[in-house]
N, C-alpha and C positions, 0 to 999 in steps of 0.2 A: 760425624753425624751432627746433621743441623737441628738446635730444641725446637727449629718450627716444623720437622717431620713427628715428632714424638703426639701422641695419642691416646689418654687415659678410656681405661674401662669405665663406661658409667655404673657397671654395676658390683664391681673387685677393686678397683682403680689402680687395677696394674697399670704402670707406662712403659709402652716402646712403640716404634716406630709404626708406622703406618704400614708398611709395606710386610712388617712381621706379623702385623694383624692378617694381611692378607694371606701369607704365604704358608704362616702358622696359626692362627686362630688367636682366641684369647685362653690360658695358660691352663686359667681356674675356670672360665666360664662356657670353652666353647660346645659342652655339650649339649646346652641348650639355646646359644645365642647362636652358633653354627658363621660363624663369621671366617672361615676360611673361603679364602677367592670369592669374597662376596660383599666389593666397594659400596654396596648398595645400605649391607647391614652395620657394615665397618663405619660409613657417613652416618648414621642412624643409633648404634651401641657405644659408640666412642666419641671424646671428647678433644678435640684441642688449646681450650679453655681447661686450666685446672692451675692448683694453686700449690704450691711446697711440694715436695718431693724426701721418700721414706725410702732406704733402701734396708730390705730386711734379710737376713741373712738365717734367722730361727726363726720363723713364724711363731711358732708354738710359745717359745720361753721369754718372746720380748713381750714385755708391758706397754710398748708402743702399738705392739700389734694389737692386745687385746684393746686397748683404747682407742683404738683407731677401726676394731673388731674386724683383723685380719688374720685374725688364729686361724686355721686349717688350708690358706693359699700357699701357694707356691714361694720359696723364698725368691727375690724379686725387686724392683723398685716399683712404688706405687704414690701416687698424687694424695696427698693431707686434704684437698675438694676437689671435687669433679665439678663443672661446670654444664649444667645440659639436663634436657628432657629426655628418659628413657619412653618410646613408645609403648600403650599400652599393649601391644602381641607380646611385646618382647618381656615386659613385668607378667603377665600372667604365664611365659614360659619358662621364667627364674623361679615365681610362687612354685608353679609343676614339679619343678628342680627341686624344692626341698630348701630352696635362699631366698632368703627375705630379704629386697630389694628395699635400702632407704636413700631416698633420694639425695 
């Protein structure tokens, strides 16, 4: 796998591939970003700009996670910044969710 296929969440910053955004969605986010088979929302919610790289294996128990305020996702690798503007449909359908989108 090439790190120019890889694609951070703008709004979890999980990373993986572009093609698992599509095929799978996003892990933590997709039920309200709805980003399965949808290159449209996938160009749109994800980033290929992001900077460092966390792989978590306990969400819960790492003090990386909660510093990084990744407590209750998916264990995972995720981006330390995302780079990118979330649209606003897509922030006020995180707000909906109950997750506080920070940029």
């Amino acid at each position: 796998m090439s790190v120019r296929t890889l694609r951070a969440c703008m709004v979890c910053s999980v990373v993986q591939p572009g093609v698992k955004f599509s095929r799978e969605g996003c892990p933590n986010c997709e039920e309200f970003l709805e980003l399965r088979g949808s290159s449209d929302s996938i160009a749109d919610c994800t980033s290929s700009v992001f900077e460092g790289l966390i792989t978590l294996s306990d969400p819960q128990g790492s003090w990386v996670a909660k510093w990084q305020r990744l407590q209750g996702y998916v264990p995972g690798t995720y981006a330390v910044k995302v780079v990118g503007v979330l649209p606003e449909e897509f922030i006020a359908a995180a707000e909906s969710a109950g997750v506080k989108y920070i940029p």
